[in-house]
TIZATOR-771049 format. One record per residue (C-alpha): z, y, x; residue number from 1; residue in one letter. Coordinates in steps of 0.001 Angstrom, whole numbers, plus 500000, padded with zeros to 6 digits. Layout:
// TIZATOR-771049
<rec c3="Z" c2="Y" c1="X" num="NUM" residuo="A"/>
...
// end
This chain:
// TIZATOR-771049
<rec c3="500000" c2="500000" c1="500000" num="1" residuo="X"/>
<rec c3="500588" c2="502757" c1="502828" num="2" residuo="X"/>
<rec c3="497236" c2="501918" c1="503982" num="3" residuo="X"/>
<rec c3="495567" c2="502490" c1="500892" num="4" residuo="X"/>
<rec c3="495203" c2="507254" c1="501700" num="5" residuo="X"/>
<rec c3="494023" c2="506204" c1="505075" num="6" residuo="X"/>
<rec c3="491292" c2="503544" c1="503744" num="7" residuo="X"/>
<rec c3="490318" c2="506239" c1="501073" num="8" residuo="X"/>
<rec c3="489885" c2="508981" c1="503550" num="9" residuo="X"/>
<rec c3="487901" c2="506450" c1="504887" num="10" residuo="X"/>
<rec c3="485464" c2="505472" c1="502188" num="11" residuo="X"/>
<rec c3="485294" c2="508580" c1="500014" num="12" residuo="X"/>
<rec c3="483544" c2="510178" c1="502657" num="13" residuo="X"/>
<rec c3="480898" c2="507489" c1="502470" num="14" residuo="X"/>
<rec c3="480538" c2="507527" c1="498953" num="15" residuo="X"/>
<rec c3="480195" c2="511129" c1="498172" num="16" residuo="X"/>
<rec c3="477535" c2="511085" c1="501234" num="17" residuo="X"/>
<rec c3="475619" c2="508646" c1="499059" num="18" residuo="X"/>
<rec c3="475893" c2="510193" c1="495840" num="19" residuo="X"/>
<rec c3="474871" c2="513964" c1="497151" num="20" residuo="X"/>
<rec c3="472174" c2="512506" c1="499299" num="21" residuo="X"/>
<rec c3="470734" c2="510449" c1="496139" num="22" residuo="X"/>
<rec c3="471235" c2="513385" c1="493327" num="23" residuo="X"/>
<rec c3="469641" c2="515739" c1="495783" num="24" residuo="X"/>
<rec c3="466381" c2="513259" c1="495622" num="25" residuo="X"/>
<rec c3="466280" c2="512423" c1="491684" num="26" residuo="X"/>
<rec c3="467366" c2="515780" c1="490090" num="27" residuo="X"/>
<rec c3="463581" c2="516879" c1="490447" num="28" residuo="X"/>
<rec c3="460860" c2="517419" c1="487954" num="29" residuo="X"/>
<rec c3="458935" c2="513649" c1="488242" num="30" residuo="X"/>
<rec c3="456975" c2="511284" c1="486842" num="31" residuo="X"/>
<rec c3="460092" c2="508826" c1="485746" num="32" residuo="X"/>
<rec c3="462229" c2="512087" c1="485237" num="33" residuo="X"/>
<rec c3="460009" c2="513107" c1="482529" num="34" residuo="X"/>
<rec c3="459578" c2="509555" c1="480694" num="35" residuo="X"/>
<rec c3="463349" c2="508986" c1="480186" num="36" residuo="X"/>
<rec c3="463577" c2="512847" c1="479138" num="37" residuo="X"/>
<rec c3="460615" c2="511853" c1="476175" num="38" residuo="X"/>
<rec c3="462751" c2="508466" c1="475410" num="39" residuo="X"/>
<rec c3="466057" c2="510789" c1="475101" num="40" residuo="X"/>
<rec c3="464379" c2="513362" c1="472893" num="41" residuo="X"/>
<rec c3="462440" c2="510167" c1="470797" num="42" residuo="X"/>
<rec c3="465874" c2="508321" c1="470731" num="43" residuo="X"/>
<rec c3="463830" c2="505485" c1="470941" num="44" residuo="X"/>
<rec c3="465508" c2="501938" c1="473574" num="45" residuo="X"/>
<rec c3="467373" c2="504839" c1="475668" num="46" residuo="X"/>
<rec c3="470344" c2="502680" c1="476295" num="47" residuo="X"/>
<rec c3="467839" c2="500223" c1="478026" num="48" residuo="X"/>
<rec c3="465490" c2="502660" c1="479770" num="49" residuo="X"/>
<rec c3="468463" c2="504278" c1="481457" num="50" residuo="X"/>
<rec c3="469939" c2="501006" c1="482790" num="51" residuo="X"/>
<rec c3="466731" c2="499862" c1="483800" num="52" residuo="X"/>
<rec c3="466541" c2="503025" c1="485956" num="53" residuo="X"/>
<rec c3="469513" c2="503168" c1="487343" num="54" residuo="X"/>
<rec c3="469491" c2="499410" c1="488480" num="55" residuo="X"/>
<rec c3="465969" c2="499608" c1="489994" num="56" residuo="X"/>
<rec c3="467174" c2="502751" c1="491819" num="57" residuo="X"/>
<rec c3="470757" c2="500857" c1="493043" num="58" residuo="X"/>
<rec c3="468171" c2="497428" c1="494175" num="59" residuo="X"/>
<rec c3="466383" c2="499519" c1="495790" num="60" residuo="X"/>
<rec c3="468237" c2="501255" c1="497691" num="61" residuo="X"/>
<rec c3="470210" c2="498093" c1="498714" num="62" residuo="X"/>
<rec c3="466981" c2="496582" c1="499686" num="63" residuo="X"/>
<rec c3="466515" c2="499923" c1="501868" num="64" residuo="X"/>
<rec c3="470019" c2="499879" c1="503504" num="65" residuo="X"/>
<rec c3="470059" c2="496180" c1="504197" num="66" residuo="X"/>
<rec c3="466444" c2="496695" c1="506173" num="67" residuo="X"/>
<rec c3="463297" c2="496805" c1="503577" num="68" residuo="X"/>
<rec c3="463260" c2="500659" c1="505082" num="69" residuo="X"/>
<rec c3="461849" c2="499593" c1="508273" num="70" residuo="X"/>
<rec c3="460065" c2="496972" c1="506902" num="71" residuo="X"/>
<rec c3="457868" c2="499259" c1="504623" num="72" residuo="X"/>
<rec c3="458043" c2="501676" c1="507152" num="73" residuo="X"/>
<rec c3="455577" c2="499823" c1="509381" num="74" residuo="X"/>
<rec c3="452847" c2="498880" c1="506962" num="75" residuo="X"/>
<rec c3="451207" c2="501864" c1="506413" num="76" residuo="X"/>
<rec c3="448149" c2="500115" c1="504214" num="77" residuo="X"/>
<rec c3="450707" c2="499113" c1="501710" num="78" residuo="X"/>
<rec c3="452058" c2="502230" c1="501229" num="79" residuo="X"/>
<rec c3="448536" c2="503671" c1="500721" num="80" residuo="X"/>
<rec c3="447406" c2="501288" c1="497999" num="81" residuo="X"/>
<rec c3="450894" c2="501667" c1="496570" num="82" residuo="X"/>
<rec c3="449853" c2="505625" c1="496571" num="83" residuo="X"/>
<rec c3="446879" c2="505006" c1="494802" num="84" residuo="X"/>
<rec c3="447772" c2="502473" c1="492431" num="85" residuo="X"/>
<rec c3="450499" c2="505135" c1="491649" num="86" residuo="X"/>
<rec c3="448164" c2="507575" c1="491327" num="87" residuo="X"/>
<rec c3="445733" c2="505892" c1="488595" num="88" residuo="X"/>
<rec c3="448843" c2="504782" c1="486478" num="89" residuo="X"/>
<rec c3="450162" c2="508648" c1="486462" num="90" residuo="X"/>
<rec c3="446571" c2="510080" c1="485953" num="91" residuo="X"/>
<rec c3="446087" c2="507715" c1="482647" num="92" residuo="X"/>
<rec c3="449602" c2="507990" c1="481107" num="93" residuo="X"/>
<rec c3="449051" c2="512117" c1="481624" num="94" residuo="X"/>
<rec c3="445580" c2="511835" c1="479766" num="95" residuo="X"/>
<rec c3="447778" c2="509870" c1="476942" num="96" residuo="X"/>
<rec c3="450274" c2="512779" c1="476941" num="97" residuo="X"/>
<rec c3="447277" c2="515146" c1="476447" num="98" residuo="X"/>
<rec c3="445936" c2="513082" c1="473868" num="99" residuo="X"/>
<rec c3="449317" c2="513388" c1="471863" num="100" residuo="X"/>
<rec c3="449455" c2="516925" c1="472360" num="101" residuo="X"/>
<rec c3="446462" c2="517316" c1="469819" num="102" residuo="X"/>
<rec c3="448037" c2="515329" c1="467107" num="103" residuo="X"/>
<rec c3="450743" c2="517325" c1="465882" num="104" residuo="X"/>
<rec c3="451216" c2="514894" c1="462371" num="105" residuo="X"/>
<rec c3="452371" c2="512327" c1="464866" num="106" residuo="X"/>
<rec c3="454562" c2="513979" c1="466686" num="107" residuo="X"/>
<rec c3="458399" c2="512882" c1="465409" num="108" residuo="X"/>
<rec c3="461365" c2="513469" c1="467114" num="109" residuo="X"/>
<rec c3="463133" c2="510503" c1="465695" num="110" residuo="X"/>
<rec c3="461956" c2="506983" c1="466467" num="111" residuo="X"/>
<rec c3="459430" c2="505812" c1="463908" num="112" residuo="X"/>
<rec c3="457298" c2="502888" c1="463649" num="113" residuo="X"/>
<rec c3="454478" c2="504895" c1="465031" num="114" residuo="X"/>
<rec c3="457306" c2="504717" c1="468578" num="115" residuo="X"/>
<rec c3="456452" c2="501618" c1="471068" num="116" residuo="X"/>
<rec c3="458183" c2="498231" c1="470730" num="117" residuo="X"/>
<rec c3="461212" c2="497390" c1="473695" num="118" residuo="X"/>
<rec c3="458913" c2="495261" c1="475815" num="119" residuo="X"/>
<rec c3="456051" c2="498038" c1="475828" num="120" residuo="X"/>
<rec c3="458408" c2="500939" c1="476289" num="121" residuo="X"/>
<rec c3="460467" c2="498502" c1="479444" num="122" residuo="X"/>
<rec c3="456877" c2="498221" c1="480906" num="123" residuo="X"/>
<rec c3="456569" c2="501875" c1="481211" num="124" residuo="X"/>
<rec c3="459449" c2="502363" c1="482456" num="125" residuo="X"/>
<rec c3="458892" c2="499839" c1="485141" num="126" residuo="X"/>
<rec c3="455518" c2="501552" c1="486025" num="127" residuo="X"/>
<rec c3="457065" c2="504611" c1="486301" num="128" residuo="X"/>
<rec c3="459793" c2="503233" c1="488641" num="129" residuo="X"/>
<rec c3="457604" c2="500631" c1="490539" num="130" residuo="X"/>
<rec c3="454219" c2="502370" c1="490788" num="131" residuo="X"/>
<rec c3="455810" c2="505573" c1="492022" num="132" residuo="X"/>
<rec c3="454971" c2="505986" c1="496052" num="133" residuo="X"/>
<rec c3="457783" c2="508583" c1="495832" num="134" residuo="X"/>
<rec c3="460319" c2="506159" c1="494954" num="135" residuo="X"/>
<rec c3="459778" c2="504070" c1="497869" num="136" residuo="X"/>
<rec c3="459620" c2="506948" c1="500391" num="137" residuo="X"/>
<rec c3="463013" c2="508456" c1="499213" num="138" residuo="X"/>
<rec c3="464726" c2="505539" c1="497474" num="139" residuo="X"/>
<rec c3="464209" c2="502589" c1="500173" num="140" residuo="X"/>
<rec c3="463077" c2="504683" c1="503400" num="141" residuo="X"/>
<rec c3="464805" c2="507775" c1="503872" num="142" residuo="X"/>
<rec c3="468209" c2="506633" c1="501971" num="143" residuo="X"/>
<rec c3="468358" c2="503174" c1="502871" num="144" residuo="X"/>
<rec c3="467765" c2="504581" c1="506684" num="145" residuo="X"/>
<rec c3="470879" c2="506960" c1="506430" num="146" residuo="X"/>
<rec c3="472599" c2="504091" c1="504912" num="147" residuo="X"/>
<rec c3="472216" c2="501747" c1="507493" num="148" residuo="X"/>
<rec c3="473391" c2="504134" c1="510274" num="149" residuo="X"/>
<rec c3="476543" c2="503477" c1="508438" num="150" residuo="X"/>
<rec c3="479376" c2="501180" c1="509918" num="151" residuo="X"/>
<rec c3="478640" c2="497643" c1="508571" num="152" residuo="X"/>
<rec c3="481620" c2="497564" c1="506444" num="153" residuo="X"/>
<rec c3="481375" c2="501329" c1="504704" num="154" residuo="X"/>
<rec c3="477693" c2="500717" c1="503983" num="155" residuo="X"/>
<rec c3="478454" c2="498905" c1="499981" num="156" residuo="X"/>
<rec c3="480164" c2="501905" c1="499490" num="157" residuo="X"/>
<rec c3="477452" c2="504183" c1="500898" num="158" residuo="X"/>
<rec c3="475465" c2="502362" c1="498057" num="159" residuo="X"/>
<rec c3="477981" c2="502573" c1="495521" num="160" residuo="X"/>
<rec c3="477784" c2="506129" c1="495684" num="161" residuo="X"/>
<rec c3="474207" c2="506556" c1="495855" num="162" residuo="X"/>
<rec c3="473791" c2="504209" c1="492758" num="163" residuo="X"/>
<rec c3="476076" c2="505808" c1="490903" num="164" residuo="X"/>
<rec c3="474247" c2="509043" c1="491499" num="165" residuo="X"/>
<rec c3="471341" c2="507458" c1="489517" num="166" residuo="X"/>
<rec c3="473096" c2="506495" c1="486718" num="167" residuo="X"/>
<rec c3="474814" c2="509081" c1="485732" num="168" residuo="X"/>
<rec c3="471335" c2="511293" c1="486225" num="169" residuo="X"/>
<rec c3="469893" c2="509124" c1="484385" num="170" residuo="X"/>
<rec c3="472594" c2="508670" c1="481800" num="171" residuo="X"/>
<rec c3="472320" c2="512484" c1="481413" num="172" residuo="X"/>
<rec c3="468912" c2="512913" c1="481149" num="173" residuo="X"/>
<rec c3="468465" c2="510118" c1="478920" num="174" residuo="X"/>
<rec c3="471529" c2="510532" c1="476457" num="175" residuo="X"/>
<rec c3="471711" c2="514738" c1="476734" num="176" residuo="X"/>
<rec c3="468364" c2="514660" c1="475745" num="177" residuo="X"/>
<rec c3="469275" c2="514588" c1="472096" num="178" residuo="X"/>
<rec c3="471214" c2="517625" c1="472590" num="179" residuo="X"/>
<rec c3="467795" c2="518757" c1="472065" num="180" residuo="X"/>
<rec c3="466283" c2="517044" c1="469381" num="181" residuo="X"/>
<rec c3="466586" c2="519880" c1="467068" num="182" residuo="X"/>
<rec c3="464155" c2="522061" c1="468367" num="183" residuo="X"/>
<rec c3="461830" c2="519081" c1="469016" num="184" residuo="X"/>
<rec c3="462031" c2="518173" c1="465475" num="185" residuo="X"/>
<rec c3="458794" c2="520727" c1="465612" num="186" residuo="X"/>
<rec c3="455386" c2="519665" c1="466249" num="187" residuo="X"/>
<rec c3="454579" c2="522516" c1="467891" num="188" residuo="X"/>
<rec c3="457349" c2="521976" c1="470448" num="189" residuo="X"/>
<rec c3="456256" c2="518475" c1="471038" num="190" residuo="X"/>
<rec c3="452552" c2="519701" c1="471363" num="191" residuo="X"/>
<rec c3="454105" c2="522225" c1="474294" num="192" residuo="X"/>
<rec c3="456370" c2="518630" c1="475852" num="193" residuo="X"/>
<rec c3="453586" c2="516278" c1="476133" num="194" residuo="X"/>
<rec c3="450784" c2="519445" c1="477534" num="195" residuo="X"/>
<rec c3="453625" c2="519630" c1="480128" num="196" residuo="X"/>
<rec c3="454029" c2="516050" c1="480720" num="197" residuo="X"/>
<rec c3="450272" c2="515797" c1="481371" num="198" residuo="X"/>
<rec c3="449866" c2="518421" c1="483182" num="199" residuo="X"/>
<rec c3="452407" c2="517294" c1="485679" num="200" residuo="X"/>
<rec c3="451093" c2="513958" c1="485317" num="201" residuo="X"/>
<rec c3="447439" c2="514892" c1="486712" num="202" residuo="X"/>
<rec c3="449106" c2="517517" c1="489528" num="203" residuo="X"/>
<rec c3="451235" c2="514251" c1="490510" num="204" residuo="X"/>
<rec c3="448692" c2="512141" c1="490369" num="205" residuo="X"/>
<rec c3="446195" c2="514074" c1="492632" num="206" residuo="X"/>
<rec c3="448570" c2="514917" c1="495297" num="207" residuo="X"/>
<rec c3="449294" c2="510822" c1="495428" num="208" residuo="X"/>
<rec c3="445683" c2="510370" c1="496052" num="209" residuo="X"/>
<rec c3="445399" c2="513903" c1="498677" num="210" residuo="X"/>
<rec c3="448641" c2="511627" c1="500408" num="211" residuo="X"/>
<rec c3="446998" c2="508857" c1="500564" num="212" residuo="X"/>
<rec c3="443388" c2="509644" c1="501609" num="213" residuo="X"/>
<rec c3="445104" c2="511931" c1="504498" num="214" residuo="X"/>
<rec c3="445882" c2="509276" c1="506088" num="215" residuo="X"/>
<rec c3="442032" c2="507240" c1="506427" num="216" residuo="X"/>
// end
């Protein structure tokens, strides 16, 4: 028991260095970022989008602590196609978004049979997570590298803390979004969501492919 401030002075270091260093990456306008937002404001499988998230993020970075950093690190090829095979999933999920955009009478705020079953909206949200060059290249390389210059035994908690980071963003994002739901009960504001959404969706999408052909 007296050893119990000394091994938290210890730790909590640790953690917090994982959950600032992992906030600092996800709290940014993204491709997954803006697909849990929709499934907050829709209300529609939240509970499971956000764990999905969240656990993806804490495998990952797991992976990236326990060596998949260097790993990936020194196949460049892979992380090219994985660039462009991220870049023609944003590109046609932003011309969807546009698409929506022009039909206001199907725009709901609410879940409605018009929404996407739990295995079609778990697929998205595994494209989004998967297919996303941006994941790797934070997620697995750059944290799982500061993570493994930690001391063998402080490095769970090093990803403890950076987990945790992702689920409560994601738990925020996903869950505050119906804070909002109000003023997306309009059609118009939906209209103005999903432009958005595209819009970042084909600026994401061609600065995947600008990454990737850079490097030919």
């Amino acid at each position: 028991m007296n050893n119990l401030p000394e091994t938290f002075s210890i730790i909590a270091p640790v953690f917090v260095q994982g959950l600032a260093l992992s906030l600092g990456l996800i709290v940014a306008i993204g491709a997954q970022n803006a697909f849990v937002l929709r499934q907050g404001l829709r209300r529609e499988h939240v509970g499971s989008v956000v764990l999905f998230c969240a656990l993806a993020d804490a495998v990952l970075i797991a992976a990236g602590v326990l060596g998949m950093a260097q790993a990936l690190g020194a196949h460049q090829g892979f992380a090219r196609a994985l660039a462009l095979a991220g870049a023609m999933f944003l590109a046609t999920y932003g011309w969807q978004a546009l698409r929506r955009a022009r039909q206001t009478n199907q725009l709901r705020a609410q879940a409605s049979d018009t929404g996407l079953r739990l295995a079609g909206v778990m697929a998205q949200a595994a494209a989004f997570t998967l297919l996303n060059p941006h994941v790797y290249l934070d997620t697995v390389l750059l944290v799982g590298s500061i993570g493994a210059q930690q001391p063998l035994a402080l490095r769970p908690w090093f990803v403890a803390g950076a987990s945790f980071a992702s689920l409560l963003w994601f738990g925020l994002l996903g869950f505050g979004a119906r804070w909002l739901a109000p003023w997306f009960a309009r059609p118009k504001a939906w209209q103005v969501l999903d432009t958005l959404i595209g819009l970042t969706m084909g600026v994401l999408a061609l600065l995947l492919v600008r990454h990737a052909l850079s490097g030919l």
